[in-house]
mmCIF file as Biopython writes it, N, C-alpha, C and O atoms, coordinates in Angstrom:
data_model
#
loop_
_atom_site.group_PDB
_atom_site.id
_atom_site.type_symbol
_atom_site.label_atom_id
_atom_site.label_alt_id
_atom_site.label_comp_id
_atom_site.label_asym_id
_atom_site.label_entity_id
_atom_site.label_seq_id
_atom_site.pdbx_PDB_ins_code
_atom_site.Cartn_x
_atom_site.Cartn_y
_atom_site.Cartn_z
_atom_site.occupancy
_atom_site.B_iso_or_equiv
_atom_site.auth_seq_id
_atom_site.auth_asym_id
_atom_site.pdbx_PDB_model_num
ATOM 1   N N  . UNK A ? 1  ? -21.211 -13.689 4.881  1.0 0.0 1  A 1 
ATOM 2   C CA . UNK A ? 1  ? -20.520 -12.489 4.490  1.0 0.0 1  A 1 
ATOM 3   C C  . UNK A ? 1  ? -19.448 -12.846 3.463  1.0 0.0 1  A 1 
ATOM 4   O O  . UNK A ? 1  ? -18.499 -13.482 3.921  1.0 0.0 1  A 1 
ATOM 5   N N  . UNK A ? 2  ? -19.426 -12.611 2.408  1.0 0.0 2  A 1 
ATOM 6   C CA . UNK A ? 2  ? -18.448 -12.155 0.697  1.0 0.0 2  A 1 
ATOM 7   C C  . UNK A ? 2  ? -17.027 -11.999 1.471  1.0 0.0 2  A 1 
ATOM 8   O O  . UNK A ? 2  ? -16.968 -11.627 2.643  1.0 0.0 2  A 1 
ATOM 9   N N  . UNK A ? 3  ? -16.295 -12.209 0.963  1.0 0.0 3  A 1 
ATOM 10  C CA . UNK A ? 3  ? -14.810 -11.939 1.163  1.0 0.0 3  A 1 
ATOM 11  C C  . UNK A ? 3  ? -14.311 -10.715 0.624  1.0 0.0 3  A 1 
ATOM 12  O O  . UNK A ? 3  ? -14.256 -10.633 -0.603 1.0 0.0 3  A 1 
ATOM 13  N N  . UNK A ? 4  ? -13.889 -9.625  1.409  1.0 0.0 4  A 1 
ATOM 14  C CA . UNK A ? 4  ? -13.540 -8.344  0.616  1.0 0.0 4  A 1 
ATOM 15  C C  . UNK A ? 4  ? -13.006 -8.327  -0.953 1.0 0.0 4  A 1 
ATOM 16  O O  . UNK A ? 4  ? -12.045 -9.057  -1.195 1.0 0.0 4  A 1 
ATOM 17  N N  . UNK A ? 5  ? -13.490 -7.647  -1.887 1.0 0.0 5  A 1 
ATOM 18  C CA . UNK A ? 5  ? -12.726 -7.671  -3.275 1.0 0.0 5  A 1 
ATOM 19  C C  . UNK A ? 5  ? -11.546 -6.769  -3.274 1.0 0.0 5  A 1 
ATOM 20  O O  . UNK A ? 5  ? -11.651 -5.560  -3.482 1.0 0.0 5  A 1 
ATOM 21  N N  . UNK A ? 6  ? -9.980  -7.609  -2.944 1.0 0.0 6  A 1 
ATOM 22  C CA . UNK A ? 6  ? -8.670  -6.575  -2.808 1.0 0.0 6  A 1 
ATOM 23  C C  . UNK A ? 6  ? -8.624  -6.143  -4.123 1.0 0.0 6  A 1 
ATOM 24  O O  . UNK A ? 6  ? -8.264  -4.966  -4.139 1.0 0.0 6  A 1 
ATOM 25  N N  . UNK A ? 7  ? -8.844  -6.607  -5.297 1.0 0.0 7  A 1 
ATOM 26  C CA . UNK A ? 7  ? -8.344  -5.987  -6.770 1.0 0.0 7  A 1 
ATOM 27  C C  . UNK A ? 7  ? -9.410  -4.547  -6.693 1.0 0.0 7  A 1 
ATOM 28  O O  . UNK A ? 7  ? -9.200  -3.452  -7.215 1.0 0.0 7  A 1 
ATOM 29  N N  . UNK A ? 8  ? -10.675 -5.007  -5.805 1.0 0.0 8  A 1 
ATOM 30  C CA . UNK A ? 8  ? -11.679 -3.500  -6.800 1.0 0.0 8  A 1 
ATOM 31  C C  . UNK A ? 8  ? -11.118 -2.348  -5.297 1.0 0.0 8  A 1 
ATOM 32  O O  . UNK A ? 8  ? -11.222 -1.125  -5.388 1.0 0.0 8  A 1 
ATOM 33  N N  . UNK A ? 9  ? -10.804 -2.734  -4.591 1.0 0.0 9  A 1 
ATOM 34  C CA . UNK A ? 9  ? -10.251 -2.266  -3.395 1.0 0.0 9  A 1 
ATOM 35  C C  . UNK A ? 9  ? -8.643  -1.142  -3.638 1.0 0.0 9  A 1 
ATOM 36  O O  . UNK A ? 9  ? -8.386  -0.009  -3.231 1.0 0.0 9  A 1 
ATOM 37  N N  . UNK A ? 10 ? -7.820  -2.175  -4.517 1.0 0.0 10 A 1 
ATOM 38  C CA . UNK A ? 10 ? -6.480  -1.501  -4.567 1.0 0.0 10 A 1 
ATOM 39  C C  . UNK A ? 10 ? -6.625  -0.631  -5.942 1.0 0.0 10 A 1 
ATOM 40  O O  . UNK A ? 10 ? -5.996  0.425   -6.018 1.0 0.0 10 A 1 
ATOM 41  N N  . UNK A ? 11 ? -7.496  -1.086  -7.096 1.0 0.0 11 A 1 
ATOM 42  C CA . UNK A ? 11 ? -7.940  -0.127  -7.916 1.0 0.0 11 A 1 
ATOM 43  C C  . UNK A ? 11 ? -8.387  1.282   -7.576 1.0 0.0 11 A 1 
ATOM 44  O O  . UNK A ? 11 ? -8.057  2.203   -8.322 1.0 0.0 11 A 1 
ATOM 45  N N  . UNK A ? 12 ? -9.200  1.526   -6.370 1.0 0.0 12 A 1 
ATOM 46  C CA . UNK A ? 12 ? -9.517  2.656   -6.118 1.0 0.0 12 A 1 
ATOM 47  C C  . UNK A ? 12 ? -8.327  3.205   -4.831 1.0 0.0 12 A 1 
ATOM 48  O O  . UNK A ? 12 ? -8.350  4.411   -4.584 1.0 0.0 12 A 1 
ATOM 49  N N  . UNK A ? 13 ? -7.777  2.724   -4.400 1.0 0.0 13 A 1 
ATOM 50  C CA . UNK A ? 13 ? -6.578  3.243   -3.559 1.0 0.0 13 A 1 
ATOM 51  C C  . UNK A ? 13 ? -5.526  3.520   -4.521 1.0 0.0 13 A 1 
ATOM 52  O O  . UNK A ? 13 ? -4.678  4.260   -4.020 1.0 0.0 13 A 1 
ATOM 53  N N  . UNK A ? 14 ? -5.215  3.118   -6.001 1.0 0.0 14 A 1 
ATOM 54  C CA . UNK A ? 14 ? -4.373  3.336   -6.856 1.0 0.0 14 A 1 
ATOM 55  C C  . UNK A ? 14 ? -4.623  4.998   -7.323 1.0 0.0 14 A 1 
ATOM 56  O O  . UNK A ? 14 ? -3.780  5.894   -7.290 1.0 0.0 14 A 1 
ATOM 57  N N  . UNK A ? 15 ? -6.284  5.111   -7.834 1.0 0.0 15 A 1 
ATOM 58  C CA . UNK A ? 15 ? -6.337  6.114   -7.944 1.0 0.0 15 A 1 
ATOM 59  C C  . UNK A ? 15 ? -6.154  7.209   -7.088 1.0 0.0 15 A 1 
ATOM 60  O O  . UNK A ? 15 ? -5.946  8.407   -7.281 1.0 0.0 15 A 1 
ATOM 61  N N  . UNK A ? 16 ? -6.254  6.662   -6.320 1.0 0.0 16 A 1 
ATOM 62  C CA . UNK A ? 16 ? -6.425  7.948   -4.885 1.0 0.0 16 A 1 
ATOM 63  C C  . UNK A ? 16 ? -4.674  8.475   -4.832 1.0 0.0 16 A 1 
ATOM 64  O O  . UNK A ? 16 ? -4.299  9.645   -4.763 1.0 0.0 16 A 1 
ATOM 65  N N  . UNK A ? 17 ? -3.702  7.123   -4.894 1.0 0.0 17 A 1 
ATOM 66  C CA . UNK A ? 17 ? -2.366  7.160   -4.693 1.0 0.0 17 A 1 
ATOM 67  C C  . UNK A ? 17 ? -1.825  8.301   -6.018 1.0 0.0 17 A 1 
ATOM 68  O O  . UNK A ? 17 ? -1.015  9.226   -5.972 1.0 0.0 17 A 1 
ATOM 69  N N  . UNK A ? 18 ? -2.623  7.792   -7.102 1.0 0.0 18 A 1 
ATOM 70  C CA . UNK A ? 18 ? -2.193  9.046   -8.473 1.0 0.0 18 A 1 
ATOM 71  C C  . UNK A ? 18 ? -2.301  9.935   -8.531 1.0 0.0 18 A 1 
ATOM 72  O O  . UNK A ? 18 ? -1.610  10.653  -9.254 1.0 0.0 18 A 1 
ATOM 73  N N  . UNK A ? 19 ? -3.304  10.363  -7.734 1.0 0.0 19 A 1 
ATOM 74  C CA . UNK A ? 19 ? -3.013  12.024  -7.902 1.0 0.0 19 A 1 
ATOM 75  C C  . UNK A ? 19 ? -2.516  12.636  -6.199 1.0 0.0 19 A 1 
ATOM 76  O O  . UNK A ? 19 ? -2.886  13.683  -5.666 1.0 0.0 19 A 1 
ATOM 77  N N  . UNK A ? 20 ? -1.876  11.915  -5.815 1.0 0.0 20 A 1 
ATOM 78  C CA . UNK A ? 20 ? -1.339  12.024  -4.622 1.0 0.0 20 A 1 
ATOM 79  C C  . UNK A ? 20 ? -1.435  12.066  -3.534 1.0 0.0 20 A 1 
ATOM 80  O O  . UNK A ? 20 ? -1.091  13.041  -2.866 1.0 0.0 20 A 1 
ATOM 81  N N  . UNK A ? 21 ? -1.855  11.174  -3.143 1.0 0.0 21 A 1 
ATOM 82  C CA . UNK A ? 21 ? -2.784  11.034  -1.513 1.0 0.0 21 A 1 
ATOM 83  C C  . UNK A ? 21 ? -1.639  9.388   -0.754 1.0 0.0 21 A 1 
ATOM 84  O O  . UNK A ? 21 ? -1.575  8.162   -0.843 1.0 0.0 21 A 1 
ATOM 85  N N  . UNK A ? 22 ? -0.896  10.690  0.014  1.0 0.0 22 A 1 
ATOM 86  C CA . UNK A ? 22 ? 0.123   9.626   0.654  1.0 0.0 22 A 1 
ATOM 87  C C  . UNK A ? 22 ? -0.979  8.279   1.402  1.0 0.0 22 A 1 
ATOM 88  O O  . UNK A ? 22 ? -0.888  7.129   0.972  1.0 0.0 22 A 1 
ATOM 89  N N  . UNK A ? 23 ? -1.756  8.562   2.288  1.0 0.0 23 A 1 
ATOM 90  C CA . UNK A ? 23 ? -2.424  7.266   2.948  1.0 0.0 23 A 1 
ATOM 91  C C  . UNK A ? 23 ? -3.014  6.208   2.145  1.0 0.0 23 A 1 
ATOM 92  O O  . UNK A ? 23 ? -2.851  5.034   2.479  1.0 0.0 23 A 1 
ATOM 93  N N  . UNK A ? 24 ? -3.685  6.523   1.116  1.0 0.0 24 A 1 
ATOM 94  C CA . UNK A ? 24 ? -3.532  5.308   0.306  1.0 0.0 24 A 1 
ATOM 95  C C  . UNK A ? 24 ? -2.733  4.970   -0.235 1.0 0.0 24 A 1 
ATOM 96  O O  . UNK A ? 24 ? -2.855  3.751   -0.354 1.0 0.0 24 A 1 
ATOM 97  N N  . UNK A ? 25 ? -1.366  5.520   -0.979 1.0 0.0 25 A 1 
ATOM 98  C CA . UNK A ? 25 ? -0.045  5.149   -1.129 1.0 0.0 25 A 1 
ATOM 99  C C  . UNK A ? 25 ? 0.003   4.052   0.161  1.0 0.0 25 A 1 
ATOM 100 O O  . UNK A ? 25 ? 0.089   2.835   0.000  1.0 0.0 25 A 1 
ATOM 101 N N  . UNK A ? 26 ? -0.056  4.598   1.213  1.0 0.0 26 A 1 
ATOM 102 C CA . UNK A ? 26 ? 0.595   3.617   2.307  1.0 0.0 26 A 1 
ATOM 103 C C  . UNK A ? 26 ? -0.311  2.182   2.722  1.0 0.0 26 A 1 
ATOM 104 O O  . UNK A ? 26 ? 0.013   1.079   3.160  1.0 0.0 26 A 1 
ATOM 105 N N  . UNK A ? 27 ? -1.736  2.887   2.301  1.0 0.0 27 A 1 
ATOM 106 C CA . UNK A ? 27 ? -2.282  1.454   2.346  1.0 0.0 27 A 1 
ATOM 107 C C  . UNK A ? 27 ? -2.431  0.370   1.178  1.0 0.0 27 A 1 
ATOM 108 O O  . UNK A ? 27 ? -2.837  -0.763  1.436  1.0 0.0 27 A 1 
ATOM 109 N N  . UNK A ? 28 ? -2.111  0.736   -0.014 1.0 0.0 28 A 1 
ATOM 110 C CA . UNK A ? 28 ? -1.666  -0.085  -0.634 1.0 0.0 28 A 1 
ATOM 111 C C  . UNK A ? 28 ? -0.908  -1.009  -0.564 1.0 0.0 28 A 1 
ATOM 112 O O  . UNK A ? 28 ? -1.001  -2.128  -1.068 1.0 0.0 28 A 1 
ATOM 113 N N  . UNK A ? 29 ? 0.425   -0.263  0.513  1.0 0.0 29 A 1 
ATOM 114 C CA . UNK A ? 29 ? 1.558   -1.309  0.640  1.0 0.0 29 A 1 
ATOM 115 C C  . UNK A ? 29 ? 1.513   -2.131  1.878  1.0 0.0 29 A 1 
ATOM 116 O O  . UNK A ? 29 ? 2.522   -2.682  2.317  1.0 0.0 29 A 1 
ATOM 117 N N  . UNK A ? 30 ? 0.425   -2.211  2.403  1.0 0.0 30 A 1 
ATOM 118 C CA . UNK A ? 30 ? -0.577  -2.827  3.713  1.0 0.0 30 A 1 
ATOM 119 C C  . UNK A ? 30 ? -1.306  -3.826  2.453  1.0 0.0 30 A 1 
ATOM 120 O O  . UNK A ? 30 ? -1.478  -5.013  2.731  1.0 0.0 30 A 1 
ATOM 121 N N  . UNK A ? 31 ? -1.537  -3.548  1.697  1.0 0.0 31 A 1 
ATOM 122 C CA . UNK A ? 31 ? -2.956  -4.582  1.227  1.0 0.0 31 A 1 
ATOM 123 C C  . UNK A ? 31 ? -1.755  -5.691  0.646  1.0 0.0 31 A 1 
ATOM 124 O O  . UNK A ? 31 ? -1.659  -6.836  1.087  1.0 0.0 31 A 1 
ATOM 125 N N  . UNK A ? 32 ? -0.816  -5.094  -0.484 1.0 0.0 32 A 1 
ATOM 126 C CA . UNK A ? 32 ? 0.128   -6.085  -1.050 1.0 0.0 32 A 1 
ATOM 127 C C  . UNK A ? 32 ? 0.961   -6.656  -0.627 1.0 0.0 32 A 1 
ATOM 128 O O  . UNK A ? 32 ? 1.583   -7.472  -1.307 1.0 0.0 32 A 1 
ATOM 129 N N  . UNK A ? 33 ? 1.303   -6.345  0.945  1.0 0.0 33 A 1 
ATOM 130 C CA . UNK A ? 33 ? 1.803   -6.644  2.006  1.0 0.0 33 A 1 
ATOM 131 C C  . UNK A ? 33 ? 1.430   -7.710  3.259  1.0 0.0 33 A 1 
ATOM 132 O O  . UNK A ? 33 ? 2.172   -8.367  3.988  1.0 0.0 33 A 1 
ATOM 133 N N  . UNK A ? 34 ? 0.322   -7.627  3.212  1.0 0.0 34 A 1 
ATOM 134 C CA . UNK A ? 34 ? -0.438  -7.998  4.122  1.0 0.0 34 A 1 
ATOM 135 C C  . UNK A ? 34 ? -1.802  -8.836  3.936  1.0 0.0 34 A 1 
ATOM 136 O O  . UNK A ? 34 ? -2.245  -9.638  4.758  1.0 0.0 34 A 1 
ATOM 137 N N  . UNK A ? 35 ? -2.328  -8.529  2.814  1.0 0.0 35 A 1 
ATOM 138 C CA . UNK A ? 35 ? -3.711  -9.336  2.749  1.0 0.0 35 A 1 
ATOM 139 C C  . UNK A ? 35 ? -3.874  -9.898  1.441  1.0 0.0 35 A 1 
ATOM 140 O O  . UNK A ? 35 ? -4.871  -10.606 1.298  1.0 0.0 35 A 1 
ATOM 141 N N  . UNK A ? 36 ? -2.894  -9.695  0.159  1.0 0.0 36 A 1 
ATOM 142 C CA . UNK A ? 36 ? -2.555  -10.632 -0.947 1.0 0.0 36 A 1 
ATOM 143 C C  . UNK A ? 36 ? -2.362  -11.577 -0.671 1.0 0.0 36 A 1 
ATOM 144 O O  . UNK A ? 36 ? -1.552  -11.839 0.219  1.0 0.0 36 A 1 
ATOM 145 N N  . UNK A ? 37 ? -3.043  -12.490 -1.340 1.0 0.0 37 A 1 
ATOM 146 C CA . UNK A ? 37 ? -2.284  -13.944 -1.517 1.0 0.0 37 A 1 
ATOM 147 C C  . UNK A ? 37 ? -1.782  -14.804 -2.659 1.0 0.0 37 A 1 
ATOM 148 O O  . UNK A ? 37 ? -2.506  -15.709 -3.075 1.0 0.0 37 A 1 
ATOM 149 N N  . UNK A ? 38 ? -0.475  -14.560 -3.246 1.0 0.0 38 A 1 
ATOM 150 C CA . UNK A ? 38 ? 0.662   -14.571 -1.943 1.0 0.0 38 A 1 
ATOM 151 C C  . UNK A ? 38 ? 0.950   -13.153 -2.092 1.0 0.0 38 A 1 
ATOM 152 O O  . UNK A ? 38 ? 0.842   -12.510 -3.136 1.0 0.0 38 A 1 
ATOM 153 N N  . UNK A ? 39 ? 1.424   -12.607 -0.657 1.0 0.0 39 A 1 
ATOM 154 C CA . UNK A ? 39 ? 1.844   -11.365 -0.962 1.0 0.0 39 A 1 
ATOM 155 C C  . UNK A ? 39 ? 3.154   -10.839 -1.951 1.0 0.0 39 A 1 
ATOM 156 O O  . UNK A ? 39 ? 4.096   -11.530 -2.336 1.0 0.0 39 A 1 
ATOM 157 N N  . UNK A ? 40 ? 2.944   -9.655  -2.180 1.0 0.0 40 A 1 
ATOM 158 C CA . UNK A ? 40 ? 3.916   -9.018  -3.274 1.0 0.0 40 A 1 
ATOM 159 C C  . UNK A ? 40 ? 4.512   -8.102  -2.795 1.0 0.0 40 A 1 
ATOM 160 O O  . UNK A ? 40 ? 4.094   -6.944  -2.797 1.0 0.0 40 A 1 
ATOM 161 N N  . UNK A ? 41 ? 5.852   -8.574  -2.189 1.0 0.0 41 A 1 
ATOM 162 C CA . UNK A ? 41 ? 6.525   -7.426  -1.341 1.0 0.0 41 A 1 
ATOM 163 C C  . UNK A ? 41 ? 6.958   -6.559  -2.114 1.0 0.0 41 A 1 
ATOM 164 O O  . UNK A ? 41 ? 6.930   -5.407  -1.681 1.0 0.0 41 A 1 
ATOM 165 N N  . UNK A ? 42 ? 7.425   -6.755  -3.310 1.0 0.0 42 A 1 
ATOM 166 C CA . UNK A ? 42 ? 7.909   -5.936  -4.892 1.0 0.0 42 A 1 
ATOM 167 C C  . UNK A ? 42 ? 6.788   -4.330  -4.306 1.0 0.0 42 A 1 
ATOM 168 O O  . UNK A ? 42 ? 7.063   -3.231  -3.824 1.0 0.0 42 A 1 
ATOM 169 N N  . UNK A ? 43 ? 5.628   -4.975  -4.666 1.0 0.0 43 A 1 
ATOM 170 C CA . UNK A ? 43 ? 4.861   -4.136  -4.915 1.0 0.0 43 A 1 
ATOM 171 C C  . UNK A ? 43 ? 4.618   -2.995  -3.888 1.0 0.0 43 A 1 
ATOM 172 O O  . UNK A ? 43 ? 4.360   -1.799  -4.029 1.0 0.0 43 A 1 
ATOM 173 N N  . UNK A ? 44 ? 4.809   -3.868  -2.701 1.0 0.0 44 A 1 
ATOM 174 C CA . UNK A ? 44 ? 4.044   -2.927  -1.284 1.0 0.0 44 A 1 
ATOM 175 C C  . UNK A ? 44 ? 5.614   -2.390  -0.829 1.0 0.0 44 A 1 
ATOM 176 O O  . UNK A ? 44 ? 5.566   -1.665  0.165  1.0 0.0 44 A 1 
ATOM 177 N N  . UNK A ? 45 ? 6.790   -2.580  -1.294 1.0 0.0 45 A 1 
ATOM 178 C CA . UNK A ? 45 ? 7.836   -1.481  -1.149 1.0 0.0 45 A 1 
ATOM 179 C C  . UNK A ? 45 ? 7.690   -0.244  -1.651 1.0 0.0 45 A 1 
ATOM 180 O O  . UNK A ? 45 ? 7.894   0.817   -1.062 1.0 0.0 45 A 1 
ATOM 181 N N  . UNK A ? 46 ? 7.128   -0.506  -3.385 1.0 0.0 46 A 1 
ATOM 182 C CA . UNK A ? 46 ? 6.765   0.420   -3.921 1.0 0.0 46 A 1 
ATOM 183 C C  . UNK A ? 46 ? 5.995   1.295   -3.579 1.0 0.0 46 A 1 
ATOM 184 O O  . UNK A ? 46 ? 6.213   2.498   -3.729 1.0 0.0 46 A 1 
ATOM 185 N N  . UNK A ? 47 ? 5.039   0.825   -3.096 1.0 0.0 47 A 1 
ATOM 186 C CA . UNK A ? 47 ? 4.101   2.109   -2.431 1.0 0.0 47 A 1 
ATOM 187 C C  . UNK A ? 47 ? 4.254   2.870   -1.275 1.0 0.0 47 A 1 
ATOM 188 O O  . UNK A ? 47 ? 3.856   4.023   -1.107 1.0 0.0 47 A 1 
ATOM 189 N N  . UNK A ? 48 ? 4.843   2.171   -0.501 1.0 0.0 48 A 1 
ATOM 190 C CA . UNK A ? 48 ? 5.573   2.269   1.213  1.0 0.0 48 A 1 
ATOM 191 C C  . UNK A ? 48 ? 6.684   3.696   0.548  1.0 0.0 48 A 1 
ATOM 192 O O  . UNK A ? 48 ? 6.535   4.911   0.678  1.0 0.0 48 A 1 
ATOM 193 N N  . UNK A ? 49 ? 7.686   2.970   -0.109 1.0 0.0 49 A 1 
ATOM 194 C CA . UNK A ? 49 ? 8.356   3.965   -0.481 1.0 0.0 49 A 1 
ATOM 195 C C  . UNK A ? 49 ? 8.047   5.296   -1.057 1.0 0.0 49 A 1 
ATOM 196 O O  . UNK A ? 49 ? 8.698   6.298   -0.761 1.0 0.0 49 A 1 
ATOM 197 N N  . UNK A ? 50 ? 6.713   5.297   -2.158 1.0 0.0 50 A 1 
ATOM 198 C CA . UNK A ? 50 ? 5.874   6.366   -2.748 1.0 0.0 50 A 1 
ATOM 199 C C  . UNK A ? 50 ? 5.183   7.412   -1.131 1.0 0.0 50 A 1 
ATOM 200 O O  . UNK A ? 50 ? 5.038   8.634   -1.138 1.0 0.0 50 A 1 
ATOM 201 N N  . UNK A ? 51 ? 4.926   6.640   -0.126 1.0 0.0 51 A 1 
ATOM 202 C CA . UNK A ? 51 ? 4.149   6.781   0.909  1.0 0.0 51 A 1 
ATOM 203 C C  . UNK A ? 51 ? 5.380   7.851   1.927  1.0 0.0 51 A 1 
ATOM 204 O O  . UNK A ? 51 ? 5.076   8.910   2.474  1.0 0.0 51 A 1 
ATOM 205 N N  . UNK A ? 52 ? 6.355   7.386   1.942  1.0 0.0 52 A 1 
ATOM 206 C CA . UNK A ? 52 ? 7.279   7.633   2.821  1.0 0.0 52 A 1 
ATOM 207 C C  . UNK A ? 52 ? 8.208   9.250   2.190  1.0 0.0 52 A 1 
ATOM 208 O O  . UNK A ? 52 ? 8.536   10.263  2.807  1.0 0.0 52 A 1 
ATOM 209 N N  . UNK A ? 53 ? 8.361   8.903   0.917  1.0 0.0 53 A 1 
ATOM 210 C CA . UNK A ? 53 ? 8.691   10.200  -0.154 1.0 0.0 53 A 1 
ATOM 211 C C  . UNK A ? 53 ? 8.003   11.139  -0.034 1.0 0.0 53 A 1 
ATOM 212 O O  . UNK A ? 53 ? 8.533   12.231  -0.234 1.0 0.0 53 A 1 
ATOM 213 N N  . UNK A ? 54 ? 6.737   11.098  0.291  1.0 0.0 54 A 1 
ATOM 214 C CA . UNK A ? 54 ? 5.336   11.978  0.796  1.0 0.0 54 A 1 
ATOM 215 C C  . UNK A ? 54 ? 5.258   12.232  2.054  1.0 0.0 54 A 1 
ATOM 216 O O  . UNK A ? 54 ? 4.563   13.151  2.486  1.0 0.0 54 A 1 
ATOM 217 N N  . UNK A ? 55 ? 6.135   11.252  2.986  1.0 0.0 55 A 1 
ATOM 218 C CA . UNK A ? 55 ? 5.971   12.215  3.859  1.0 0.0 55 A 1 
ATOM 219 C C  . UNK A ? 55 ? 5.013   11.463  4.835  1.0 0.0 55 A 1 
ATOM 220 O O  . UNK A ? 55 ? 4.693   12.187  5.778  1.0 0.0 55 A 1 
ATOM 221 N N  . UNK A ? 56 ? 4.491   10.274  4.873  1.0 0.0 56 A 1 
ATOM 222 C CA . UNK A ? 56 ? 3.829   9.169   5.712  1.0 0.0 56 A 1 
ATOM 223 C C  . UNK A ? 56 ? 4.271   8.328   6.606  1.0 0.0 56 A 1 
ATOM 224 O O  . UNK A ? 56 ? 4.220   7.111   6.432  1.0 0.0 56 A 1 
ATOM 225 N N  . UNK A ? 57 ? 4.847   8.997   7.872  1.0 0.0 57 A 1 
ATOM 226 C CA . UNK A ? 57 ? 4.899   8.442   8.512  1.0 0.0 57 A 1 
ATOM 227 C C  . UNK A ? 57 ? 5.028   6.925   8.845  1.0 0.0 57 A 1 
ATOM 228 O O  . UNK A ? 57 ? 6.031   6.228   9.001  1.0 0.0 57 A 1 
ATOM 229 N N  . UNK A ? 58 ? 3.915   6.679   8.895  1.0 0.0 58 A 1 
ATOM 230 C CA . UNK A ? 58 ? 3.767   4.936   8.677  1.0 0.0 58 A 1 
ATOM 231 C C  . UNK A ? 58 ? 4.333   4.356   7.625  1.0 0.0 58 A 1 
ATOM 232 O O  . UNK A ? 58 ? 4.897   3.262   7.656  1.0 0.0 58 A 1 
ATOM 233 N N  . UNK A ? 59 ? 4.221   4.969   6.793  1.0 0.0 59 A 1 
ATOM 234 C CA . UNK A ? 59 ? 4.957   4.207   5.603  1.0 0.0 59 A 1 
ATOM 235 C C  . UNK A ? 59 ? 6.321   4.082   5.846  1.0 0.0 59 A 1 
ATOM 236 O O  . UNK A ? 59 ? 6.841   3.044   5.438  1.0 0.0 59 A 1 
ATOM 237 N N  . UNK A ? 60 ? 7.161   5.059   6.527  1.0 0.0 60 A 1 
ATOM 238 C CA . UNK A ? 60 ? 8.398   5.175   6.793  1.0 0.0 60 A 1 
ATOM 239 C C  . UNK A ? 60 ? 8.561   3.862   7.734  1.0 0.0 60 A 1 
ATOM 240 O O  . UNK A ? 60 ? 9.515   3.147   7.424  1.0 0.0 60 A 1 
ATOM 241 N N  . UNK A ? 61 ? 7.747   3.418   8.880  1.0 0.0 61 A 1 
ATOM 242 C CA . UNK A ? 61 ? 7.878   2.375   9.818  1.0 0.0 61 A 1 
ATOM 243 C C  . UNK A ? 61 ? 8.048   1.214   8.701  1.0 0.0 61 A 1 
ATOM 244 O O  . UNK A ? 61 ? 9.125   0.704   8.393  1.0 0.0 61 A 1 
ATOM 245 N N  . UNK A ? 62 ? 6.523   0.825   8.040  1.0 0.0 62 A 1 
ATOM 246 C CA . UNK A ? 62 ? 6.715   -0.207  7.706  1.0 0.0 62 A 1 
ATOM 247 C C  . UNK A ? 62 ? 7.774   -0.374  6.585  1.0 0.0 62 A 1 
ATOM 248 O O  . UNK A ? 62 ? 7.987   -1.528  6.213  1.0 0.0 62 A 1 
ATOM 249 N N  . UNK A ? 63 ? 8.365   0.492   6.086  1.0 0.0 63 A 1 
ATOM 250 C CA . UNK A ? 63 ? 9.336   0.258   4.902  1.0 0.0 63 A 1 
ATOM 251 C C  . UNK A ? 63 ? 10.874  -0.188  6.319  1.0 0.0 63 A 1 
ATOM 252 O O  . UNK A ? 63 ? 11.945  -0.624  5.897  1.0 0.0 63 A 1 
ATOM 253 N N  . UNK A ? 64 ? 10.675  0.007   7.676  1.0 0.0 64 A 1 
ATOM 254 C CA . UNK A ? 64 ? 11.743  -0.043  8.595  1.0 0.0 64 A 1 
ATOM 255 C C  . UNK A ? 64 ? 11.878  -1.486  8.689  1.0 0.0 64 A 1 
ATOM 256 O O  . UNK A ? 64 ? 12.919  -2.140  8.621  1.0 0.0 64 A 1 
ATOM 257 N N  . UNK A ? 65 ? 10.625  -1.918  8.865  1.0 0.0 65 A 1 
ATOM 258 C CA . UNK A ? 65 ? 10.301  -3.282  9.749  1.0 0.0 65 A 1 
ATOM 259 C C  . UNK A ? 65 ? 10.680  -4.456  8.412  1.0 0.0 65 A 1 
ATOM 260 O O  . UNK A ? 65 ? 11.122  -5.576  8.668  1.0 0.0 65 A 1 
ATOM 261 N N  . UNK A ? 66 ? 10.399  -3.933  6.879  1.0 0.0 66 A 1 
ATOM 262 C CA . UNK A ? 66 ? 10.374  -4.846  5.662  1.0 0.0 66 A 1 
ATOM 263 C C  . UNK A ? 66 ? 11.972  -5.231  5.065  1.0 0.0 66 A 1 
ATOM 264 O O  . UNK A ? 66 ? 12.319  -5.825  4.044  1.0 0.0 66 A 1 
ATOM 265 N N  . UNK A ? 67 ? 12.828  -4.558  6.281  1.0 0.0 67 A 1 
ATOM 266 C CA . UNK A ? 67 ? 14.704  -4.266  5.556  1.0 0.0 67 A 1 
ATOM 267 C C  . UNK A ? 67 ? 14.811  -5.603  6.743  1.0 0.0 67 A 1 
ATOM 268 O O  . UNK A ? 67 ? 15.893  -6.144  6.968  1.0 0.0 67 A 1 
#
């Protein structure tokens, strides 16, 4: 079994995040957070925070747990 592709993965969660879809906002900041290597906390604040501005729940946690 292939190793998931995160770039063709966060490409299409980017789009999803652009025209405004808080859960991929929030899983973005799960992928750059969590399964980058090395991770990019820069990045997965950014989305957490995009996620949480919207109104995502989860995103609000994990932006709790990342302070």
């Amino acid at each position: 079994m292939e190793p998931p592709d995160l770039d063709a993965a966060c490409h299409w969660y980017e789009r999803a995040a652009d025209v405004g879809n808080p859960e991929a906002m929030c899983i973005l900041g799960y992928l750059y957070a969590e399964r980058m290597q090395p991770p990019d906390l820069e990045a997965a604040r950014h989305w957490y925070e995009r996620a949480a501005d919207a109104g995502n729940s989860t995103a609000m946690y994990n932006l709790a747990v990342m302070v």
